[in-house]
N, C-alpha and C positions, 0 to 999 in steps of 0.2 A: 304491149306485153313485156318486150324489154326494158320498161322505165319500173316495171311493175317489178321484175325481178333484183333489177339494181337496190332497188327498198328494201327487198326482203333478203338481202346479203351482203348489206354492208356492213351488219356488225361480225361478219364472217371472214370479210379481208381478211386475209396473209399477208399483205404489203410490210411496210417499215410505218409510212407513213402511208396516212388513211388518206385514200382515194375521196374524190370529190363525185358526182351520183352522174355528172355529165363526163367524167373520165373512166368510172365504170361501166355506165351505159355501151362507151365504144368497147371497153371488150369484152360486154356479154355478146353484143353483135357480130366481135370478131368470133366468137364460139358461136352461137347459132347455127352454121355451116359456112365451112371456108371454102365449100368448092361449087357454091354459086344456087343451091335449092335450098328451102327450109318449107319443110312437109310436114303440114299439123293436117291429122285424123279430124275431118268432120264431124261432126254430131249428126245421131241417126236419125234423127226425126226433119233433120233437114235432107238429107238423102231420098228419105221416104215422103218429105212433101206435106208434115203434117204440123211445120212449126212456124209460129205463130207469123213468121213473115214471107210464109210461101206461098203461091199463091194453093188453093186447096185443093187436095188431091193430087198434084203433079212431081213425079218425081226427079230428082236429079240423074238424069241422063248419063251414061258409064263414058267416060273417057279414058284417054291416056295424054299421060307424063314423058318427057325428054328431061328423063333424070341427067343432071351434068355433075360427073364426076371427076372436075377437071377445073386449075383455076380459072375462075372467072371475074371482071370485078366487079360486077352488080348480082345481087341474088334477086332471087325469084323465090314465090311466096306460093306454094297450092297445098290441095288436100289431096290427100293418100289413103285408102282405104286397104286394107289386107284380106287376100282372101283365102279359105280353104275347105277342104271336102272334109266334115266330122265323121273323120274315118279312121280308127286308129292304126299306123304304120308298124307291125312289129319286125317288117322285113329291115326295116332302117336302123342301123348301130348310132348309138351316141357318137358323135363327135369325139375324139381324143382331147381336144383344145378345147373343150367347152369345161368352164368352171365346176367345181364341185358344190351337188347342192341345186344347180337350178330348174334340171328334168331329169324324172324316171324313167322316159321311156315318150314316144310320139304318140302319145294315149290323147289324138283329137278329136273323139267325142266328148270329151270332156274341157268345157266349157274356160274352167282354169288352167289347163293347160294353153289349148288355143292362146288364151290371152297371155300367155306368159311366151310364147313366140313368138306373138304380134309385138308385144311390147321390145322383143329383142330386137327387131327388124328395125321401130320408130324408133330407139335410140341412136343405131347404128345411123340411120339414115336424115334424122333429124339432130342428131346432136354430134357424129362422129363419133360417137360412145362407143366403139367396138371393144374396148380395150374393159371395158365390163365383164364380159363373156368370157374373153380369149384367154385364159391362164398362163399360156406364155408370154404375151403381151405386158402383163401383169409386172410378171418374174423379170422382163427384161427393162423396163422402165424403174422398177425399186433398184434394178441391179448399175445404175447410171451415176449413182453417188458416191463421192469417193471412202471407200472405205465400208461399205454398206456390205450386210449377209447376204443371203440366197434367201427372198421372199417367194413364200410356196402356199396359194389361197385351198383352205382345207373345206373352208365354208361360204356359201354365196356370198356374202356380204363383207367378206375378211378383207378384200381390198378399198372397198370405199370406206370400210369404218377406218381405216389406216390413216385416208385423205383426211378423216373428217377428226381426228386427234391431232393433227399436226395444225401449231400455231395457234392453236385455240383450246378454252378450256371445256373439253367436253365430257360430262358425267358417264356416258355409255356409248359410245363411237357406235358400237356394232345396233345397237337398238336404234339409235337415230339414224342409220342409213337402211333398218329395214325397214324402219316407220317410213322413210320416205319413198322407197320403193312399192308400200302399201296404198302409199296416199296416191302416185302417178298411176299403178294400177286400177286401181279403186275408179277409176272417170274413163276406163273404157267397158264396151259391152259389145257383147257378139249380137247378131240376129239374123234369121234365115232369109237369106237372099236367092236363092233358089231353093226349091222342094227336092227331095230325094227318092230314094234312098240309093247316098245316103245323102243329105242335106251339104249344099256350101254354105258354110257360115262365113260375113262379115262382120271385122273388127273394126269398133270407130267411137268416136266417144259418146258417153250418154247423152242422151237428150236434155231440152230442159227441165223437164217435167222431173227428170232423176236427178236433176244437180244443182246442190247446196250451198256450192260457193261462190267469191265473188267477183271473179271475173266476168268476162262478157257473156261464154259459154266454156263448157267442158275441153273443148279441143285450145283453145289459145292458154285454157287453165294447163293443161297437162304437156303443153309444150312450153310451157316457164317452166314446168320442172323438171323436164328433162334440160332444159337448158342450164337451171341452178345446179342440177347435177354435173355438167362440163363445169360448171365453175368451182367445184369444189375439186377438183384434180388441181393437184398444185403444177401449173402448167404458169412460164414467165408473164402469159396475160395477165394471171389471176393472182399471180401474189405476188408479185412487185413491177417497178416501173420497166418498162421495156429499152432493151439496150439495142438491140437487133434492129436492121433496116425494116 
């Protein structure tokens, strides 16, 4: 997965000098997770038992994780599934720190939402991406430069298209970061994992049978791009040589 990503962003370096595919390989890996887990969403049809290399019928059995949020210096490789009751919360306030733009309200009957919280949790938790969400996060890394305004995100995407104009020549920053937020969305799918009312739905990536492209499957597709996404943060791994221990 990460030799697969290093391909598909090397003509996107930042650097001075262009990086070599075995010297960007290490710092995709160092972005993948630095604090010792990297958690890709299974595909549903292997949960359920019904894809082509299962055995038939049997499904994958519910576990748990010893999430490590802590340096480590070996990672660890599992699948994470997300769960919830499609039940809409109106007793719950938005977040104050939560960006502008990416929920109206905890309306999880609704199928697009679900998955647009799911998707916040797998970044944060698969890529460190928190700083997606967090709008002061945001404000406080633009504000690191010397000499830099007061950056203030008015619209979901107004901080990655920011990354994605810098050092490079890009026709529409803000369309190419919603496209890519369309495209990592797009490879997951909710499905009832318990009956209700009111139903839990689990979030996980599609199956084969629903996916197009051409990685192995949906899940190691949708965690290169959240992972390409850590690399467009212009972060000392990702756009020049490393000076630091």
């Amino acid at each position: 997965m990460a030799a697969r990503v290093t391909a598909m962003l090397m003509a996107d370096q930042l650097s001075t000098a262009a990086l070599t595919k075995p010297q960007l390989l290490a710092r995709v890996l160092s972005l993948a997770r630095i604090e010792g887990d990297l958690s890709i969403p299974p595909e549903d049809d292997t949960l359920q038992g019904t894809d082509s290399g299962a055995v038939s019928g049997i499904k994958l059995p519910p576990g748990r994780a010893h999430f490590k949020y802590l340096l480590y210096p070996s990672a660890y490789m599992h699948c994470v599934t997300y769960l919830a009751v499609a039940q809409d919360r109106t007793d719950l306030p938005l977040p104050s720190w939560m960006i502008p733009g990416f929920l109206t309200g905890w309306t999880l009957q609704l199928s697009a939402t679900f998955k647009k919280v799911a998707d916040y949790s797998f970044t944060a938790v698969l890529g460190g991406l928190d700083i997606l969400w967090v709008k002061g996060r945001q404000t406080a890394a633009e504000g690191l430069a010397p000499g830099s305004g007061t950056f203030v995100s008015v619209k979901q995407f107004d901080w990655p298209a920011l990354n994605r104009g810098l050092g490079v020549t890009v026709a529409d920053p803000y369309g190419a970061a919603e496209q890519d937020y369309n495209d990592r969305t797009a490879l997951l799918t909710a499905f009832t994992a318990a009956a209700g009312p009111p139903p839990v739905w689990r979030m996980t990536a599609c199956g084969k049978s629903d996916y197009t492209g051409d990685y192995s499957g949906a899940g190691p597709h949708y965690a290169a791009l959240v992972i390409s996404e850590a690399v467009h943060v212009p972060d000392p791994l990702a756009s020049g040589p490393c000076t630091a221990p």
